[in-house]
C-alpha positions as semicolon CSV with decimal commas, in nm:
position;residue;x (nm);y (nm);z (nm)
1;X;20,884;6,633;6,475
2;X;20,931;6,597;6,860
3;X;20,856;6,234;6,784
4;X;21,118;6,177;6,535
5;X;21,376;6,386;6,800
6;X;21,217;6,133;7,063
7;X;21,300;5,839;6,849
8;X;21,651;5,925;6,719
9;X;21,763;6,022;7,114
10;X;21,676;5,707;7,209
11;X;21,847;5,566;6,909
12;X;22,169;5,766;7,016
13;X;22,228;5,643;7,358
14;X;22,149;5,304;7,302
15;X;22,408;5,324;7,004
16;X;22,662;5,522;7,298
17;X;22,617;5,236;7,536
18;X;22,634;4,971;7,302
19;X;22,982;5,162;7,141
20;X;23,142;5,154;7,488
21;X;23,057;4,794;7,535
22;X;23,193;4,669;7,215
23;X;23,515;4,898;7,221
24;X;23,620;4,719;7,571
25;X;23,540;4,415;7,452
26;X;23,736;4,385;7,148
27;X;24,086;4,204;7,163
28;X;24,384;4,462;7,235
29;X;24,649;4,454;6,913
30;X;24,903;4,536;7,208
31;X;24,771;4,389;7,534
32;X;24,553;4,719;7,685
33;X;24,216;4,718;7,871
34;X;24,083;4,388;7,703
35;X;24,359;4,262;7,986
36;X;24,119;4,385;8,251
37;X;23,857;4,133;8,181
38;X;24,085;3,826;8,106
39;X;24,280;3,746;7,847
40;X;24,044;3,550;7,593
41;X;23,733;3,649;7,753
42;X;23,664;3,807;7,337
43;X;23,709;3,430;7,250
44;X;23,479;3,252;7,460
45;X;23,161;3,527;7,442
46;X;23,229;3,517;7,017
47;X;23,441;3,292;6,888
48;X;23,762;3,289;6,782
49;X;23,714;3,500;6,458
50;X;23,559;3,738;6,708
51;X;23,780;4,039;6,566
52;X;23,622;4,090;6,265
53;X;23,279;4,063;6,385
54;X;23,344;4,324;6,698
55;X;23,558;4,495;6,419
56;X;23,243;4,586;6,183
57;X;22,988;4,619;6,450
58;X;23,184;4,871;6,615
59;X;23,224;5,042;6,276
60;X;22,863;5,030;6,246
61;X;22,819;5,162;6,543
62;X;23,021;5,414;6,517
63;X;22,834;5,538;6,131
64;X;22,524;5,544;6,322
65;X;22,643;5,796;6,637
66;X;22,777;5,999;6,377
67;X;22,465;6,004;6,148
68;X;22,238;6,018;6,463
69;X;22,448;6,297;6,620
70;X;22,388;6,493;6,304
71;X;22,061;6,437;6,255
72;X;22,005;6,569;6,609
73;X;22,195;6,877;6,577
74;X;22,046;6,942;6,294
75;X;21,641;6,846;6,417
76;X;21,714;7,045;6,714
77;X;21,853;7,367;6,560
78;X;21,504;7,406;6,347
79;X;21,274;7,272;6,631
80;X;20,999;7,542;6,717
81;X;20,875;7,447;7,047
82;X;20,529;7,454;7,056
83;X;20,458;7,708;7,359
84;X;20,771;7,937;7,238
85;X;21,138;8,016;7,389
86;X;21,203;8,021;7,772
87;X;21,339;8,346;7,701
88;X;20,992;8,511;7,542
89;X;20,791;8,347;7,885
90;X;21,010;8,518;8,092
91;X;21,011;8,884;7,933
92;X;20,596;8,836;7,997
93;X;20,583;8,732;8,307
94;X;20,504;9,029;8,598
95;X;20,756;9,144;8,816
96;X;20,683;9,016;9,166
97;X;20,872;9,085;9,521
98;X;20,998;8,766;9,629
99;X;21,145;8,912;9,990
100;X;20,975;9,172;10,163
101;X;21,150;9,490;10,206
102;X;21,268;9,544;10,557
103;X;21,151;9,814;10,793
104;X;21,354;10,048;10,953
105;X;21,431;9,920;11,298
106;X;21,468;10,148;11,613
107;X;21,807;10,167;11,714
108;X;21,909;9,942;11,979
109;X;21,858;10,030;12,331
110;X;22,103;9,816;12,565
111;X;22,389;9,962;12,713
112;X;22,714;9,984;12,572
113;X;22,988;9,754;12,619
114;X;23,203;9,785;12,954
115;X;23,544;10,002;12,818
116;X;23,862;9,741;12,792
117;X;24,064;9,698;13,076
118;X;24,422;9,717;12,943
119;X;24,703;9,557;13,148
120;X;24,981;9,812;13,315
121;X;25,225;9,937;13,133
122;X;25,535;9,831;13,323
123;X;25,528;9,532;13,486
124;X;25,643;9,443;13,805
125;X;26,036;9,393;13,831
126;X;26,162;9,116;14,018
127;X;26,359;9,100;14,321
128;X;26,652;8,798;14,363
């Protein structure tokens, strides 16, 4: 089963890059990003019936996210992985002490901070 899941992610992203290319390629109806690139840049890669071509491959591309997407979400939600949930490892595994527990230090023996001097109260008046 993790083969098929293999194959049809592999199968989805290439289809996702693939979607993005063709949607920016295709000819705006009213002049949008296909500007960015040059006017008839859809023209001279395909053609000039080059909107009905990009027009059914993107459709195409677009049926075969959707049925890949799917079959993903579906392949996925009844996967059983073969060494059991991250969440069944971790219940098993011991309990260890990553950081040792600190020991009580003495208490510090240098002297105590000087006290603050504080400035005088009143300050000096002045004299003309």
């Amino acid at each position: 089963m993790s083969i098929l899941i293999g194959f049809l992610l592999t199968l989805h992203v290439i289809c996702c890059i693939l979607l993005v290319f063709f949607v920016l390629v295709q000819k705006p109806r009213q002049e949008g990003l296909g500007t960015a690139f040059g006017g008839g840049i859809t023209e001279n890669l395909f053609g000039a019936g080059a909107g009905t071509v990009l027009t059914k491959i993107t459709t195409w591309l677009g049926i075969i996210f959707f049925a890949t997407t799917i079959s993903l979400a579906y392949l996925y939600s009844h996967h059983e992985p073969s060494g059991g949930s991250l969440q069944e490892k971790l219940k098993n595994l011991p309990v260890t002490e990553t950081f040792p527990k600190k020991k009580p230090s003495a208490p510090d023996a240098s002297p105590p901070p000087p006290p603050n001097t504080t400035a005088p109260s009143t300050a000096p008046s002045r004299k003309p």
